[in-house]
GUMARKOL-412599 format. One record per residue: residue number from 1; residue in three letters; chain; x, y, z of N, C-alpha, C, O in turn. Coordinates in pm, 1 decimal, always signed. Atoms other than C-alpha are relative to their C-alpha. Layout:
! GUMARKOL-412599
{NUM,ALA,A,{X,Y,Z},{X,Y,Z},{X,Y,Z},{X,Y,Z}} ...
***
This chain:
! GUMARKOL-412599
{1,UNK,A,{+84.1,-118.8,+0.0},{+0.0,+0.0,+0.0},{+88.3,+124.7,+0.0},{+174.6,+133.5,+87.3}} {2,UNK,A,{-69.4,-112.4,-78.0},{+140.9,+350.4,-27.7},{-10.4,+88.6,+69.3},{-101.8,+114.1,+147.8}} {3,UNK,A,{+61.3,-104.1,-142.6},{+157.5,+596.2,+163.4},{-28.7,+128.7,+1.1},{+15.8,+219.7,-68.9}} {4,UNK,A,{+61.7,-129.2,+7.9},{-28.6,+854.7,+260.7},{+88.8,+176.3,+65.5},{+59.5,+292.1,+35.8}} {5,UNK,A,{-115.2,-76.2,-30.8},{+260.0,+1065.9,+429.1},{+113.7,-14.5,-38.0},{+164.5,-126.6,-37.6}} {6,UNK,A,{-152.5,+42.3,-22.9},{+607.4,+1141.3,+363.3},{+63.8,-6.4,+95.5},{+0.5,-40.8,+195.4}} {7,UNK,A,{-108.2,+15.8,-127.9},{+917.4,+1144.8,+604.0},{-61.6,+117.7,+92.8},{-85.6,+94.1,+211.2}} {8,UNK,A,{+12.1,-118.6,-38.2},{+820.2,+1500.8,+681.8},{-134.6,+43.3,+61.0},{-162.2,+142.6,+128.3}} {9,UNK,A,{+117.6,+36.0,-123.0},{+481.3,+1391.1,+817.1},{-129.4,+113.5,-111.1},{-237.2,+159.3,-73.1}} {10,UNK,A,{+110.9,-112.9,+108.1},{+316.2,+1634.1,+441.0},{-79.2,-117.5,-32.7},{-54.9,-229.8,+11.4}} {11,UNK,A,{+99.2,+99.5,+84.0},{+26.9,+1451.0,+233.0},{+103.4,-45.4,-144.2},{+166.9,+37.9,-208.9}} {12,UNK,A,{-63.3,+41.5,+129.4},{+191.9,+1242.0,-64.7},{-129.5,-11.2,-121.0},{-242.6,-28.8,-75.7}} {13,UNK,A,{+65.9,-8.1,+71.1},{+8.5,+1246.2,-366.7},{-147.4,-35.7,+42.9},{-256.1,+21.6,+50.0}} {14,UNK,A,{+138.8,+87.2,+9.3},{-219.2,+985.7,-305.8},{-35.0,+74.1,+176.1},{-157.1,+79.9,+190.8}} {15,UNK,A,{+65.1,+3.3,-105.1},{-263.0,+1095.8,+68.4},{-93.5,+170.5,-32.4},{-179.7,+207.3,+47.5}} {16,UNK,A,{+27.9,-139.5,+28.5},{-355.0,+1475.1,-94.5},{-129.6,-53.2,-92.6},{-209.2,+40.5,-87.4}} {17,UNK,A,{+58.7,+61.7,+79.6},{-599.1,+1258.5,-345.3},{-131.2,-39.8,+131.7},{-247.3,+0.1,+122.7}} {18,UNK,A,{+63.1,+93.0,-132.7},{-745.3,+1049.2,+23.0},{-90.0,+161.4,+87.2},{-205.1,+182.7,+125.5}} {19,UNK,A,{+64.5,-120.7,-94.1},{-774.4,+1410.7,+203.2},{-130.9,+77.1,-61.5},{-231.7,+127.9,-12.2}} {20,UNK,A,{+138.6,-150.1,+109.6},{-981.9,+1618.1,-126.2},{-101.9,-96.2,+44.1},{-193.9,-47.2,+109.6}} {21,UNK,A,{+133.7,+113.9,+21.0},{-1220.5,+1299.2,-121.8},{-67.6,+59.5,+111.7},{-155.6,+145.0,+101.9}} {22,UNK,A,{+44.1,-44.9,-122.3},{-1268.7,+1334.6,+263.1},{-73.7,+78.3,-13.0},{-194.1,+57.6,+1.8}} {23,UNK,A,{+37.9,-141.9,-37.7},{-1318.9,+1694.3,+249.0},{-128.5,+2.8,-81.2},{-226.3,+65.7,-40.8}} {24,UNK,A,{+105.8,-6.2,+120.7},{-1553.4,+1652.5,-38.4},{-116.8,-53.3,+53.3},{-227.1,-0.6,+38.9}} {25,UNK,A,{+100.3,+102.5,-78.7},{-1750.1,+1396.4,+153.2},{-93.2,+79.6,+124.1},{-213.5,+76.0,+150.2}} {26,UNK,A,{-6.4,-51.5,-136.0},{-1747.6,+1583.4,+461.1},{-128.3,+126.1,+12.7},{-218.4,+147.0,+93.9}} {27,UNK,A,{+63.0,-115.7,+38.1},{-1886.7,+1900.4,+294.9},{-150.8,-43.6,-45.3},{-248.6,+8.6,+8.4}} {28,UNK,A,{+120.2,+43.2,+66.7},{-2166.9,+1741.6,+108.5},{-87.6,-26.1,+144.6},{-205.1,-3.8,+173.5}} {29,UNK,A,{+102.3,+88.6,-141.8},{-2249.4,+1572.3,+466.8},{-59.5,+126.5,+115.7},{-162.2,+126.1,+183.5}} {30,UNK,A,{+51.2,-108.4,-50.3},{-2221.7,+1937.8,+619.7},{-131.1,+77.2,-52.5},{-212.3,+142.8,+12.7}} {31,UNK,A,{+85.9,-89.8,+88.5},{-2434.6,+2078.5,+348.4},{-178.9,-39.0,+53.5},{-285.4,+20.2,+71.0}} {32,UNK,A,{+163.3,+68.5,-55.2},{-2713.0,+1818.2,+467.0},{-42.8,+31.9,+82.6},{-150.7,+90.6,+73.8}} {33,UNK,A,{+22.3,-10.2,-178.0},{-2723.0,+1841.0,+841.2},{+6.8,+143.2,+16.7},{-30.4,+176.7,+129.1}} {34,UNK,A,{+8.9,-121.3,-81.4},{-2679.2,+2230.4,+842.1},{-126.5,+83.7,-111.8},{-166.6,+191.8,-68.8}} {35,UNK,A,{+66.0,-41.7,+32.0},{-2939.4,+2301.0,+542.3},{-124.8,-89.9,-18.4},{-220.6,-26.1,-62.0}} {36,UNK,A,{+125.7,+116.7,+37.4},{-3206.1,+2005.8,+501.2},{-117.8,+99.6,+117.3},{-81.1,+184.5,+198.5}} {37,UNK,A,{+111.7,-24.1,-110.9},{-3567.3,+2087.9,+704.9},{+49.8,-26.2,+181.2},{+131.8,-116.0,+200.3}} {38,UNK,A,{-17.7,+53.4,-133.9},{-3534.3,+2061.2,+1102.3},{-166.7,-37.5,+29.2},{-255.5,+15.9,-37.2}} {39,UNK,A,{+129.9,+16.7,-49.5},{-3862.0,+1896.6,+1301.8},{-60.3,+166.4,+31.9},{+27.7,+248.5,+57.6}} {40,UNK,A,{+57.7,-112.2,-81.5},{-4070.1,+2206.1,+1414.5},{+12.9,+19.4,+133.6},{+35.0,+122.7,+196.8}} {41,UNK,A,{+8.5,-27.8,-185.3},{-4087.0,+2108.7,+1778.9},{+51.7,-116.0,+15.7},{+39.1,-198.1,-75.1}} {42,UNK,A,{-97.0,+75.5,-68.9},{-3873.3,+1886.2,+1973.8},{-127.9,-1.3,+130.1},{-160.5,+106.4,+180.0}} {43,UNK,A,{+79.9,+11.7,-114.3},{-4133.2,+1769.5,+2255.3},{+79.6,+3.7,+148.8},{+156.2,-83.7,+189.3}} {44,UNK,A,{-63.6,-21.1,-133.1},{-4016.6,+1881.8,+2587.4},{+115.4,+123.8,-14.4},{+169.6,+162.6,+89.1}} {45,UNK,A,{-82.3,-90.1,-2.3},{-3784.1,+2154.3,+2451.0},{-17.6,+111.7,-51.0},{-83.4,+115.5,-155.0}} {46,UNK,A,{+55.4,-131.1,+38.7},{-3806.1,+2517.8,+2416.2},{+121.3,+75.1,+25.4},{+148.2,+92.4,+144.3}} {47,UNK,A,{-82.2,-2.1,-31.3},{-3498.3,+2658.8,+2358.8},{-1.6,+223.2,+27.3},{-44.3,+294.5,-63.5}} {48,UNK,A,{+9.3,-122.0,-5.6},{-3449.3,+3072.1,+2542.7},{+6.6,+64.9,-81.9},{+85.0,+22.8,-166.9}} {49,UNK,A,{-70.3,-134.7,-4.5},{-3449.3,+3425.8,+2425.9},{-48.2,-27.4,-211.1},{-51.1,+74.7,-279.8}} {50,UNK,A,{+52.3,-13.0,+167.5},{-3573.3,+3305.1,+1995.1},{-73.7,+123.4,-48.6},{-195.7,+107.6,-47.4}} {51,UNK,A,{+9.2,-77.4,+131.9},{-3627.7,+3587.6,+1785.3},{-75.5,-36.6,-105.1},{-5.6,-74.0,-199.2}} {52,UNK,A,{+49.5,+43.9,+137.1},{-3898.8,+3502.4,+1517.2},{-33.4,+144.2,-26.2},{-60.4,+238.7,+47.9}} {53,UNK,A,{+6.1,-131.9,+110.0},{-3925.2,+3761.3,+1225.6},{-44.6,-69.8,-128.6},{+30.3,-114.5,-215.4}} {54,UNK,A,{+70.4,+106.4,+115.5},{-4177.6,+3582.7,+982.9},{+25.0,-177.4,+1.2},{-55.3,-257.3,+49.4}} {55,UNK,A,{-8.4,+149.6,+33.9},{-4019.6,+3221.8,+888.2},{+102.9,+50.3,+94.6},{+70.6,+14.2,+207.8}} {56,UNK,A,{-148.1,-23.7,-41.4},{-3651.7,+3368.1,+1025.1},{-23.9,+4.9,+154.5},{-89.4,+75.4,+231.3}} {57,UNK,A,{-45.2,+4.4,-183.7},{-3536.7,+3248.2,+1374.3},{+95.3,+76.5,+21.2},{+150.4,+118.3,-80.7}} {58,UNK,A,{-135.9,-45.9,-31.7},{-3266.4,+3403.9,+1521.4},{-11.6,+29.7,+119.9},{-120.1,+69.3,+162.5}} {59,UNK,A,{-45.1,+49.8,-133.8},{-3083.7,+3366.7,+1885.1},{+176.5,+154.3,+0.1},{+296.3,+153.2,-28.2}} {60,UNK,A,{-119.0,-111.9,+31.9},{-2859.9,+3702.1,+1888.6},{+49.1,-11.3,+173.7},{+159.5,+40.8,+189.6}} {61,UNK,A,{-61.8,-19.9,-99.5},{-2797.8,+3664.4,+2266.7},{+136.4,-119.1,+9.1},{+143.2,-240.2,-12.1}} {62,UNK,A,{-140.3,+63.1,+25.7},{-2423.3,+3585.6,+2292.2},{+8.1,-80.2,+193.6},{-6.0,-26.7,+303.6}} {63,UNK,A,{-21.4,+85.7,-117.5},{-2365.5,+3277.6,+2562.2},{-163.1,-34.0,+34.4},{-174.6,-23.9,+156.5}} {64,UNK,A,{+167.2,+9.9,+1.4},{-2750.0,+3218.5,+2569.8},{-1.7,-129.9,+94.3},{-93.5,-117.1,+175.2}} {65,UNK,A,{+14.4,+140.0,-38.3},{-2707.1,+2846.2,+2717.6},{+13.0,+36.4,+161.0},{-69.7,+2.6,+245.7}} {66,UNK,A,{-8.5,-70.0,-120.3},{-2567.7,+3026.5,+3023.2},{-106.7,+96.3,+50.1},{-170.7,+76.1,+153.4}} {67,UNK,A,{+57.1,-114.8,-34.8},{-2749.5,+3360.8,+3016.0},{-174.2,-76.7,+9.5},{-250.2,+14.7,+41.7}} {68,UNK,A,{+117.5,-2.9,+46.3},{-3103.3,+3182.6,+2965.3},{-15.5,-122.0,+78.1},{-128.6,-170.6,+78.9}} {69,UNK,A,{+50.6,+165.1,-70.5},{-3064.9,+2828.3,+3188.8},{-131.1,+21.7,+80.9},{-222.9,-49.9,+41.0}} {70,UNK,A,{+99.3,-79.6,-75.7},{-3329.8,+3021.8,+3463.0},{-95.1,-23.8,-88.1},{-198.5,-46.7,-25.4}} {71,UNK,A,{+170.5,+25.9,+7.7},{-3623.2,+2962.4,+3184.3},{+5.3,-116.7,-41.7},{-96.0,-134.6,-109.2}} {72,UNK,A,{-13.4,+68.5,+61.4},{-3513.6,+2644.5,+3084.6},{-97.9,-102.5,+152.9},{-59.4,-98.9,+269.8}} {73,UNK,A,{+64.4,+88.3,-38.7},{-3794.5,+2378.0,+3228.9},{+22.9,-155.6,+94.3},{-42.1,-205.5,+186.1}} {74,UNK,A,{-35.9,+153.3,-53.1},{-3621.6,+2028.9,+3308.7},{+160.7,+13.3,-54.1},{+226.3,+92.2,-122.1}} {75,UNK,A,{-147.5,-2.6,+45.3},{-3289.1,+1901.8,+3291.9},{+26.9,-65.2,-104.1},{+149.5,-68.1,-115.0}} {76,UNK,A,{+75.2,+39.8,+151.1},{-3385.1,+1744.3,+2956.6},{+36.1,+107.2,-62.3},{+144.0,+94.2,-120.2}} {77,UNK,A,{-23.2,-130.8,+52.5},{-3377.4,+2088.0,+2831.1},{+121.6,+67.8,+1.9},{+168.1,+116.0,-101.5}} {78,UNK,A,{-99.9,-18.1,-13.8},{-3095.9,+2182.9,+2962.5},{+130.2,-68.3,-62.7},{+218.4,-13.9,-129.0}} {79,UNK,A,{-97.7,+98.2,+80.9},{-2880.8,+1868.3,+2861.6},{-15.1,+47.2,-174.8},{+88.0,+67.3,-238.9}} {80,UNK,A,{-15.2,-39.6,+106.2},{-3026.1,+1970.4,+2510.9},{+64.8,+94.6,-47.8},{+134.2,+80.1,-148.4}} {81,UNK,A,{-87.2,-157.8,+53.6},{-2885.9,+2337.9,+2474.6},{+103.3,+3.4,+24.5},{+177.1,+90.0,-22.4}} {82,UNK,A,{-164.2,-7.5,-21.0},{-2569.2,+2237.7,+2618.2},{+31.5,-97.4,-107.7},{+130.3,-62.8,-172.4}} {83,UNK,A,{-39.2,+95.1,+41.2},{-2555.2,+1928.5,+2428.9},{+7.5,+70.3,-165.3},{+90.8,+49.8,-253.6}} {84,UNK,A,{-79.3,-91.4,+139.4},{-2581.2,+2172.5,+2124.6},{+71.1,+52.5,-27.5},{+100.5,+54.1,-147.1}} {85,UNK,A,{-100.5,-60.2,-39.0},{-2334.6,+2363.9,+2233.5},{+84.9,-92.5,-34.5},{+152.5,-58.4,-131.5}} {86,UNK,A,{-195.3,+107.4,-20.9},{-2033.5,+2070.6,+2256.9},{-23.7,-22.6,-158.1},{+52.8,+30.0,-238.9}} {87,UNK,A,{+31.9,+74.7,+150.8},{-2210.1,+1884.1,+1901.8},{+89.8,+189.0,-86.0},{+190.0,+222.6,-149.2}} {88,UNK,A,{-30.4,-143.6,+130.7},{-2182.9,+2262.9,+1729.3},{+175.0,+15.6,-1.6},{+243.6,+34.7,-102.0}} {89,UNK,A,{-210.2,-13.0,+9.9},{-1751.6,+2278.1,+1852.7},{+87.6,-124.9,-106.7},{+201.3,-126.1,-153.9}} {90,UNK,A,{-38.1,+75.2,+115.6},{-1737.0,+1985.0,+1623.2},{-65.1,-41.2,-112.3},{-83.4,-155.4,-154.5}} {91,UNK,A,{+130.3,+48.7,+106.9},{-1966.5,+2004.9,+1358.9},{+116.5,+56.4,-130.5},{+124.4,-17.4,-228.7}} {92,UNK,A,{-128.2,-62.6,+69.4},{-1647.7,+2233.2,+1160.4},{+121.1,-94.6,-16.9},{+199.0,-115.9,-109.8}} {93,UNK,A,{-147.1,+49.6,-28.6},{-1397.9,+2024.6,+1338.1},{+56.7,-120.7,-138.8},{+173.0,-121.9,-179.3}} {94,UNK,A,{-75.4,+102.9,+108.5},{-1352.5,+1728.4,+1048.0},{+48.4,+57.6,-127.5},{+137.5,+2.8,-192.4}} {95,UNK,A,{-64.0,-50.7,+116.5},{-1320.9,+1991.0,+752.4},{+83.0,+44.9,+42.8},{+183.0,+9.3,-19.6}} {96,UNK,A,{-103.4,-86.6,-8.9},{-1101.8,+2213.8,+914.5},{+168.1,-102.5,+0.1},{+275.4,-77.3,-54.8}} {97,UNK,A,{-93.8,+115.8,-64.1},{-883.7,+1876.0,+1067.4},{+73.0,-6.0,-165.3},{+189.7,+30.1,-180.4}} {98,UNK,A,{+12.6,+3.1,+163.2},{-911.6,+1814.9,+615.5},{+127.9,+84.5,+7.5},{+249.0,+62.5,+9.4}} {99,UNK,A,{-38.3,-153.1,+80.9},{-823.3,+2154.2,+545.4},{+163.2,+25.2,+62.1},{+254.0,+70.6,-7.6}} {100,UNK,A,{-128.2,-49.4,-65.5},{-522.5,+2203.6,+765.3},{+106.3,-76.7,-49.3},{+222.2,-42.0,-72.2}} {101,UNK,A,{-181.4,+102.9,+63.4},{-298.0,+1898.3,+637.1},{-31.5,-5.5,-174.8},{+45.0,-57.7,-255.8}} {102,UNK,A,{-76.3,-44.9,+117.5},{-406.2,+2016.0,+305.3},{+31.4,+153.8,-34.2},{+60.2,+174.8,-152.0}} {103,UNK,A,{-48.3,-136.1,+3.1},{-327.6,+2389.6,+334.0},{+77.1,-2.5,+124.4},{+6.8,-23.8,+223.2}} {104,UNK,A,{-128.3,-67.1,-67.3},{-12.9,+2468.0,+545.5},{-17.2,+141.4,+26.2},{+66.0,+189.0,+103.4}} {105,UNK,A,{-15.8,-167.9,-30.5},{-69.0,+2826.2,+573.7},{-200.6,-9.6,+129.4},{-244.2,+86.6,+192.8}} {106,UNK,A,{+91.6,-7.1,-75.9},{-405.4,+2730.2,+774.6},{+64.9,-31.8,+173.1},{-6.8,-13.9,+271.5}} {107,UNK,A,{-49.2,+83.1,-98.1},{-123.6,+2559.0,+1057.4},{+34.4,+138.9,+80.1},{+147.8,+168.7,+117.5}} {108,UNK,A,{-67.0,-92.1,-99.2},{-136.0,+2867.4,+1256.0},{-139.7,+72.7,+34.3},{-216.7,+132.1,-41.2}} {109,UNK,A,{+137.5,-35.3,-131.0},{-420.7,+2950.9,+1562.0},{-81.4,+94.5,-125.0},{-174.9,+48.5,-190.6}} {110,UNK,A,{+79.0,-141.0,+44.6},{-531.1,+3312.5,+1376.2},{-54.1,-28.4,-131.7},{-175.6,-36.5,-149.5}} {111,UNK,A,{+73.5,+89.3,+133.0},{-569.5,+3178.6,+1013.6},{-121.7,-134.1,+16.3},{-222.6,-147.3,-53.0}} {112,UNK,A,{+118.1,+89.4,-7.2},{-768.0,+2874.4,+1138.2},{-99.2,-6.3,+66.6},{-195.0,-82.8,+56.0}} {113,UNK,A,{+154.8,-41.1,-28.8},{-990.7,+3037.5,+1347.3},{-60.6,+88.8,-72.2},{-179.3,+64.7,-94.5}} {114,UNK,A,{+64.3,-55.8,+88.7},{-1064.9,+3292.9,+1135.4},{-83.3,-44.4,-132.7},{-178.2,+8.9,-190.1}} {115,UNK,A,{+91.7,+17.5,+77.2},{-1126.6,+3047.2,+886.0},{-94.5,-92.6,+32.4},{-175.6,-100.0,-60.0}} {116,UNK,A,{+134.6,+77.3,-81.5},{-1382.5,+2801.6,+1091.6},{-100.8,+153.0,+32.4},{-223.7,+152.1,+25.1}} {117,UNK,A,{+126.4,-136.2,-26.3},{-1539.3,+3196.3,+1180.9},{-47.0,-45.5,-131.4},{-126.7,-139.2,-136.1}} {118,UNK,A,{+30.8,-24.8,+128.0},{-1575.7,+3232.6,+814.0},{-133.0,-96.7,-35.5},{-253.4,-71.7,-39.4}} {119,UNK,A,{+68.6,+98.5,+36.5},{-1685.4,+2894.1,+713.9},{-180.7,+4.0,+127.4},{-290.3,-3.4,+71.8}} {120,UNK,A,{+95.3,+3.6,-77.3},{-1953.8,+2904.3,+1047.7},{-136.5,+126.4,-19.4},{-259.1,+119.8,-10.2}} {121,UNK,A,{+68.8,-142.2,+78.7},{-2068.3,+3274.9,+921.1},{-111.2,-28.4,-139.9},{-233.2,-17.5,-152.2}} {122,UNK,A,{+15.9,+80.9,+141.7},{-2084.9,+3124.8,+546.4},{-155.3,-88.2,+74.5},{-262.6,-54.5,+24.5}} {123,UNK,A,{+106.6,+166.3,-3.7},{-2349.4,+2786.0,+714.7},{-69.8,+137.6,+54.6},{-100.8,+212.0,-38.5}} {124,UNK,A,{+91.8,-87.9,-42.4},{-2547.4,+3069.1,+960.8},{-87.2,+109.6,-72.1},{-205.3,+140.8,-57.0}} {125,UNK,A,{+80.7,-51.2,+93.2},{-2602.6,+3284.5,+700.0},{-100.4,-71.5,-98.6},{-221.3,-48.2,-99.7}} {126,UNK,A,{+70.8,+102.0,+124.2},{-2721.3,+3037.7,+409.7},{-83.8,-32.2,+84.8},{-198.3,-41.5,+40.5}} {127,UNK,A,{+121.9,+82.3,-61.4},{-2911.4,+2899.6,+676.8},{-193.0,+115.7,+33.5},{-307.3,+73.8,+51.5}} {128,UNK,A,{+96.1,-78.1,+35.4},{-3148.7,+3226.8,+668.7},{-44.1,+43.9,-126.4},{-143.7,+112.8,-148.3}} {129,UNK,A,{+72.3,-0.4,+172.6},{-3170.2,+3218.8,+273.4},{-58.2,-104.1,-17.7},{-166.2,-94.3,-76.0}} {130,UNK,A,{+76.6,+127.1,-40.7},{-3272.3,+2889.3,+326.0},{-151.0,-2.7,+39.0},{-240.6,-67.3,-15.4}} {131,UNK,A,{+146.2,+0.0,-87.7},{-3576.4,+2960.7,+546.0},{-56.0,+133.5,-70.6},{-175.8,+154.0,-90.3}} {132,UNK,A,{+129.0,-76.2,+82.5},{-3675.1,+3243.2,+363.7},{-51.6,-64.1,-159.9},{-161.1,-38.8,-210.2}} {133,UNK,A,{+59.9,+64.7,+90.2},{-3691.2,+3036.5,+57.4},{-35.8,-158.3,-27.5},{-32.5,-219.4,-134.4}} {134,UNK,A,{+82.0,+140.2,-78.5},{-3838.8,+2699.1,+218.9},{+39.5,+35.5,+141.6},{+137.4,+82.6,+199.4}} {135,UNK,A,{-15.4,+24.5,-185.4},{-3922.2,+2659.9,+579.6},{+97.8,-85.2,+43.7},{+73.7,-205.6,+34.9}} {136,UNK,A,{-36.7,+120.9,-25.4},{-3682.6,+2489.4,+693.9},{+43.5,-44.8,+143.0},{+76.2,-158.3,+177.8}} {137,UNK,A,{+34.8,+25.0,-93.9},{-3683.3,+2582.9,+1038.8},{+142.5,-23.8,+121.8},{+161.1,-92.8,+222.1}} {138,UNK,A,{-84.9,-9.3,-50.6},{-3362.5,+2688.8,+1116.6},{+65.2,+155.4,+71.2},{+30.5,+267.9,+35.2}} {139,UNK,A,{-13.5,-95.6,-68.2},{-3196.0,+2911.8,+1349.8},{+117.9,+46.2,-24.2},{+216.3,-27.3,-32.0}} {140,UNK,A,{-142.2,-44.9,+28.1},{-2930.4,+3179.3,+1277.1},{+56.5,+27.2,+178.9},{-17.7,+102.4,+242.2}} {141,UNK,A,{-61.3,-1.3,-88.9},{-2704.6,+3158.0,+1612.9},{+105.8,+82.0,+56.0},{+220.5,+70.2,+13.1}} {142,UNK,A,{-152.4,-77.8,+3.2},{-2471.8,+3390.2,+1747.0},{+119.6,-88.1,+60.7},{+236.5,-84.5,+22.4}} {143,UNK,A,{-90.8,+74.4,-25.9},{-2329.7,+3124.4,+1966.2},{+48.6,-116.7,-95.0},{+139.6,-187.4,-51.9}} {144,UNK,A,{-41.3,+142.0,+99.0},{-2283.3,+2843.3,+1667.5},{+138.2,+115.1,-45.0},{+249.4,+62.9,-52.7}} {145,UNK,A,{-162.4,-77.8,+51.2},{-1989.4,+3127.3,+1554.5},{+62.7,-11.6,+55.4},{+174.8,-27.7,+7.2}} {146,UNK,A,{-143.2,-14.9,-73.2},{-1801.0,+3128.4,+1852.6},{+7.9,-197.0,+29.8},{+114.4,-258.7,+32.8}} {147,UNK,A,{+0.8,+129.3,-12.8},{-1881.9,+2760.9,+1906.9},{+71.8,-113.4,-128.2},{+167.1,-187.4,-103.6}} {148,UNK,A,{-69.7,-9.7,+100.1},{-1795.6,+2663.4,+1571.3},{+141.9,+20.2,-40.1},{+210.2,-66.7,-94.4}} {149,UNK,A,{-153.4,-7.1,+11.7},{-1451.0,+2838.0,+1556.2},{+86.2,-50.0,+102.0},{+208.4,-64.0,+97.5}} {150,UNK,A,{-98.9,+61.5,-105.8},{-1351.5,+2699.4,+1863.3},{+50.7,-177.7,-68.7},{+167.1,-217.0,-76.1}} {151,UNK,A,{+28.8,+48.1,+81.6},{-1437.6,+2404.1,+1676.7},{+166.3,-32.9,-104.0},{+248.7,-124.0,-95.6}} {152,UNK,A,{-135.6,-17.1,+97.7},{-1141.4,+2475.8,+1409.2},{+117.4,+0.0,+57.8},{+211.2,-55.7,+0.8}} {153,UNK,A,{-97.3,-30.1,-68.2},{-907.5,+2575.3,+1673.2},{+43.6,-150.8,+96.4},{+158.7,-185.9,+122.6}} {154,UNK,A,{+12.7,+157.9,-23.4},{-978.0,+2209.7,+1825.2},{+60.6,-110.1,-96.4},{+92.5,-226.4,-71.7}} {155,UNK,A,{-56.9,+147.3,+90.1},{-852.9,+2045.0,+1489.3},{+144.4,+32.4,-22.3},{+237.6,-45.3,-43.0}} {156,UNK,A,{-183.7,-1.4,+25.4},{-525.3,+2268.8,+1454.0},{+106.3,-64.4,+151.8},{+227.7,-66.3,+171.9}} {157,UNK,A,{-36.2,+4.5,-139.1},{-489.4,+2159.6,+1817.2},{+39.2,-148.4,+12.0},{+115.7,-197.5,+94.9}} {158,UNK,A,{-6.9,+116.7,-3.4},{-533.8,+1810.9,+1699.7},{+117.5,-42.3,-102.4},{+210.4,-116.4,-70.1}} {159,UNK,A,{-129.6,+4.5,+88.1},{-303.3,+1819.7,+1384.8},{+112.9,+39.8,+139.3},{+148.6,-64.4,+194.2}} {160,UNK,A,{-172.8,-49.6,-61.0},{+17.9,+1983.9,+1623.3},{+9.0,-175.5,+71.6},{+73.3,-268.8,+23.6}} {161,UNK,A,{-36.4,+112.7,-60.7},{-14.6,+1693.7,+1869.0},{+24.2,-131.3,-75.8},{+108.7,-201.5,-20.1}} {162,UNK,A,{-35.5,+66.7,+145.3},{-2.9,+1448.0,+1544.1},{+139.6,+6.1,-21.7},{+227.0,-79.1,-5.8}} {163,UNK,A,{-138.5,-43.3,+49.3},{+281.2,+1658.1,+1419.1},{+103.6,-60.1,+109.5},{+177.0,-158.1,+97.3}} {164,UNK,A,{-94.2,+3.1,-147.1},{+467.1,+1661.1,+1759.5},{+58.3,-168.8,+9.0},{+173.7,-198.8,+39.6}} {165,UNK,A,{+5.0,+84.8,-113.5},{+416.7,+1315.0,+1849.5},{+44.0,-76.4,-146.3},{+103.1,-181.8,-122.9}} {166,UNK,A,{-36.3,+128.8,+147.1},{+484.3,+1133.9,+1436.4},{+136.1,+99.3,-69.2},{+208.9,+53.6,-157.4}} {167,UNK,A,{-128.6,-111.6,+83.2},{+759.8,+1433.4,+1320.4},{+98.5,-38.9,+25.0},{+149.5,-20.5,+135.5}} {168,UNK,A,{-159.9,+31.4,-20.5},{+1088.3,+1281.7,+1247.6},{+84.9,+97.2,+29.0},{+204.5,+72.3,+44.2}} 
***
């Protein structure tokens, strides 16, 4: 079999061939899960502080999971909005993980959070052209941005220790 790294721990052809696929995969799978329909109601959950403006949700209070636990009902509810919280820090994390061992200039904190912001900006937005042109019952987030890029900053965090620990 060959291999997907050289000595120097870069992508070799075929491992640069293995990574586009991934990423390709990855994206298509993002494209689903962050634009397809959501249920309307989640029985037992009502999540604080929503913003409706016609079809358009939106959640502009920054840290909301915190700032908003006080109207949250059961601990059901609670487990949910946090549990969106952790899911959303890796919902980025497998493209960026992609993206970083095939762009080199992403292998540094400020570039790869900026570009998980970007990319998280990019899904939040689309996700209100979306609902204005089908319901689909999604919410633009202020926390999925910071949640999200942390997200990115989690995979360059995961590449170094890689590097560190396989770098001849």
């Amino acid at each position: 079999m060959r291999k997907l790294f050289d000595e120097e721990l870069e992508l070799t052809s075929l491992g640069r061939k293995v990574a586009i696929t991934l990423v390709g995969i990855y994206i298509l799978a993002l494209c689903f899960l962050c634009f397809s329909p959501q249920p309307f109601k989640i029985d037992g959950v009502e999540t604080p502080n929503i913003i409706y403006y016609g079809r358009l949700r939106l959640l502009l209070v920054p840290f909301n999971s915190l700032i908003g636990i006080g109207q949250l009902d059961s601990a059901f509810e609670a487990f949910w909005v946090f549990a969106q919280n952790v899911t959303n820090m890796f919902l980025v994390f497998p493209l960026m993980f992609g993206l970083i061992w095939l762009f080199p200039k992403l292998r540094h904190w400020k570039r790869a959070w900026l570009f998980a912001f970007g990319v998280s900006l990019v899904i939040e937005t689309t996700q209100l052209l979306v609902d204005l042109l089908y319901n689909a019952n999604r919410v633009f987030e202020i926390d999925d941005l910071w949640t999200n890029s942390l997200g990115g900053l989690l995979a360059l965090g995961l590449y170094t220790v890689i590097y560190k620990k396989y770098h001849k």
